[in-house]
MARMI-687736 format. One line per field, with one value per residue: residue number from 1; residue in three letters; x, y, z of N, C-alpha, C in turn. Coordinates in steps of 0.02 Angstrom, whole numbers, plus 50000, padded with zeros to 5 digits. Layout:
# MARMI-687736
num	[NUM, ...]
residu	[ALA, ...]
n_xx	[X, ...]
n_yy	[Y, ...]
n_zz	[Z, ...]
ca_xx	[X, ...]
ca_yy	[Y, ...]
ca_zz	[Z, ...]
c_xx	[X, ...]
c_yy	[Y, ...]
c_zz	[Z, ...]
# end
This chain:
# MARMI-687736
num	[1, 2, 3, 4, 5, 6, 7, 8, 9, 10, 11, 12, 13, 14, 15, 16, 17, 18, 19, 20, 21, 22, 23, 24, 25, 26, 27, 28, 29, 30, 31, 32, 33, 34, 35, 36, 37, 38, 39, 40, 41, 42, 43, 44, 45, 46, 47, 48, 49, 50, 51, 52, 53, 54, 55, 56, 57, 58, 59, 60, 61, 62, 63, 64, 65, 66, 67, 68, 69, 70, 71, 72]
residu	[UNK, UNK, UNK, UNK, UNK, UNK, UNK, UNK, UNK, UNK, UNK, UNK, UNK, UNK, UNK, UNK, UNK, UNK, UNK, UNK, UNK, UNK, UNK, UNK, UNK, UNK, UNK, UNK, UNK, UNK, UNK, UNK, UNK, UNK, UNK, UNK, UNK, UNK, UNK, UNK, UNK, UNK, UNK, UNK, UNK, UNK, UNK, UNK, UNK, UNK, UNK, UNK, UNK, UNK, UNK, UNK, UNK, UNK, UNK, UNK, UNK, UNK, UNK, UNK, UNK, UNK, UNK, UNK, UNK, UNK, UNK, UNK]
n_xx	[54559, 54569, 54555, 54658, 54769, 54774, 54840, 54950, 55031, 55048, 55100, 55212, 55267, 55301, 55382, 55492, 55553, 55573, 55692, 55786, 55776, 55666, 55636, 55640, 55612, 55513, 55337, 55202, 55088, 54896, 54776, 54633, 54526, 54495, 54407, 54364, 54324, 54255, 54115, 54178, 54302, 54316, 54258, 54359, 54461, 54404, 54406, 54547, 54594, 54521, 54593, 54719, 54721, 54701, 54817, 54948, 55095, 55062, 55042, 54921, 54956, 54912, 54894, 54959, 55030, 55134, 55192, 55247, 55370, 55505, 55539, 55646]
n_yy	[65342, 65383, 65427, 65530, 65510, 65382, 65339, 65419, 65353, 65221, 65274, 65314, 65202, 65124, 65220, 65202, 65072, 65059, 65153, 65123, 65125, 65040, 64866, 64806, 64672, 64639, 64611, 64732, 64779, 64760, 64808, 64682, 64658, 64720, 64750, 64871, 64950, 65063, 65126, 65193, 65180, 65015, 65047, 65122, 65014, 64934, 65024, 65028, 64894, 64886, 64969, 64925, 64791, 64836, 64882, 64873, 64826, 64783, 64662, 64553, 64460, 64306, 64256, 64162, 64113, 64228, 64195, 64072, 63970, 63982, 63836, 63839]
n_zz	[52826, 52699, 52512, 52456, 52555, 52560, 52432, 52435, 52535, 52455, 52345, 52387, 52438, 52312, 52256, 52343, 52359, 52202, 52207, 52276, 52411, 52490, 52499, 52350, 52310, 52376, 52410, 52385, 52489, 52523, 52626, 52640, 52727, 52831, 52985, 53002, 52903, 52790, 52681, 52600, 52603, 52548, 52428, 52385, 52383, 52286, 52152, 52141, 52123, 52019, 51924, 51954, 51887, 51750, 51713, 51642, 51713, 51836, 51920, 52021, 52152, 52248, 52429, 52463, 52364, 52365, 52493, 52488, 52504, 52368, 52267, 52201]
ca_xx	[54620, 54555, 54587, 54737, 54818, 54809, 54866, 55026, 55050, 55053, 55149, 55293, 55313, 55326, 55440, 55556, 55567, 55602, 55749, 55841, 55768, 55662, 55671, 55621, 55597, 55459, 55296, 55184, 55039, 54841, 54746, 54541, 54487, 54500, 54327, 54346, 54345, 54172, 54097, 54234, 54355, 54280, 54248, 54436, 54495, 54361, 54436, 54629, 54601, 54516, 54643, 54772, 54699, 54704, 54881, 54992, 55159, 55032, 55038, 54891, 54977, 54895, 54960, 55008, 55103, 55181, 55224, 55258, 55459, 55486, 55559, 55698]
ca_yy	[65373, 65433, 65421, 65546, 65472, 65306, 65341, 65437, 65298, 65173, 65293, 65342, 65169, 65109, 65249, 65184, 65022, 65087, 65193, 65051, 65146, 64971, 64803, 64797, 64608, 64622, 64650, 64771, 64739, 64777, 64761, 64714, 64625, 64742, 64773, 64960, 64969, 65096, 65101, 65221, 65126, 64964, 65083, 65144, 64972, 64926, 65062, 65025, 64852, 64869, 64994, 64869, 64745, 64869, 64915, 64834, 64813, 64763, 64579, 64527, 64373, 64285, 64265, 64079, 64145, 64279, 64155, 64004, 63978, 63921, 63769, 63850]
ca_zz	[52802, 52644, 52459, 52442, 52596, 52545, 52371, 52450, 52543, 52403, 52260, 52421, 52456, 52285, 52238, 52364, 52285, 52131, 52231, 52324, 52501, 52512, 52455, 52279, 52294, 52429, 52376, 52413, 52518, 52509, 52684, 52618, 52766, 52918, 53009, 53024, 52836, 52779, 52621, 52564, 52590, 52507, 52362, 52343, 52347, 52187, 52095, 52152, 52109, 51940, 51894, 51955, 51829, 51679, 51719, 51619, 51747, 51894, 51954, 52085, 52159, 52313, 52488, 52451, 52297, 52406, 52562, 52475, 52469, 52300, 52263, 52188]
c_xx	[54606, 54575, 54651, 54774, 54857, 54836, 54939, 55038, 55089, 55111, 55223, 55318, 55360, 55404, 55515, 55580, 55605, 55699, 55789, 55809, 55707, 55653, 55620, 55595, 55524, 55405, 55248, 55133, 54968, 54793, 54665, 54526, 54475, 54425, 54331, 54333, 54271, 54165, 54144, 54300, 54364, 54271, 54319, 54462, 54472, 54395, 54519, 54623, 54567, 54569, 54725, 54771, 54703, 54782, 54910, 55063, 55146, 55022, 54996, 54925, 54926, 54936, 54978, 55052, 55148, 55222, 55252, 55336, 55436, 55540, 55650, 55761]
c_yy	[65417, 65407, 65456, 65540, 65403, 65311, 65363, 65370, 65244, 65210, 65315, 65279, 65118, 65172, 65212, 65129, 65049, 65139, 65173, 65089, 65091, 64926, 64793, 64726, 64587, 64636, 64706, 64739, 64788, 64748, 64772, 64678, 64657, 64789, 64840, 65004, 64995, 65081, 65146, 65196, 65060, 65007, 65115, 65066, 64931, 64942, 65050, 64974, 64846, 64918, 64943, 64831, 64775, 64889, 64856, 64784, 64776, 64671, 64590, 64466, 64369, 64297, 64207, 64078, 64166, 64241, 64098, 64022, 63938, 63888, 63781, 63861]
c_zz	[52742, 52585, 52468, 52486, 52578, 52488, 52375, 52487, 52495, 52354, 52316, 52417, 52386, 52237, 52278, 52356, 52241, 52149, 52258, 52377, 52519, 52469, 52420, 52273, 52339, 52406, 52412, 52423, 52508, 52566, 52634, 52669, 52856, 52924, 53032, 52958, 52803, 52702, 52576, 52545, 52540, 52420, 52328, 52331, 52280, 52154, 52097, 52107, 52015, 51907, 51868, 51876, 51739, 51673, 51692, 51643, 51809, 51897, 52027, 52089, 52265, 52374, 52493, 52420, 52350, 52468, 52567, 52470, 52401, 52312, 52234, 52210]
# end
C-alpha cells in the first residue's frame, strides 16, 4: 500500500472520529501480523509506532483491553 496511503488512511479515518462521521468511542485499529507484510511495511509500522509512543494523546491499548467488556 505504501507510506502515503497508509497514512491517508489513518489521518481520514481519525478525522472522522473527531467529526461524528464514525464512532469516536471505537478504537482505531493497527493490522502487524498479516503475511503479505514486506520489509516496508514492517518498517512504517516501527516508525508509526514509536511515533505513537512519543505522542502525547496516543494510547497503545491491547486487544484484551480493547475486547474485554468492562465490568462497568
Amino acid at each position: 500500500m505504501g507510506t502515503e496511503r497508509a497514512l491517508q488512511l489513518l489521518t481520514d479515518h481519525l478525522e472522522a472520529r473527531r467529526t461524528g462521521q464514525a464512532d469516536a468511542k471505537e478504537p482505531t485499529g493497527l493490522l502487524t501480523h498479516h503475511l503479505r507484510h514486506d520489509e516496508e511495511a514492517w518498517t512504517f509500522i516501527d516508525q508509526l509506532l514509536a511515533f505513537g509512543a512519543r505522542h502525547p494523546v496516543v494510547r497503545w491499548r491491547s486487544a484484551a483491553e480493547i475486547f474485554t467488556p468492562s465490568s462497568a
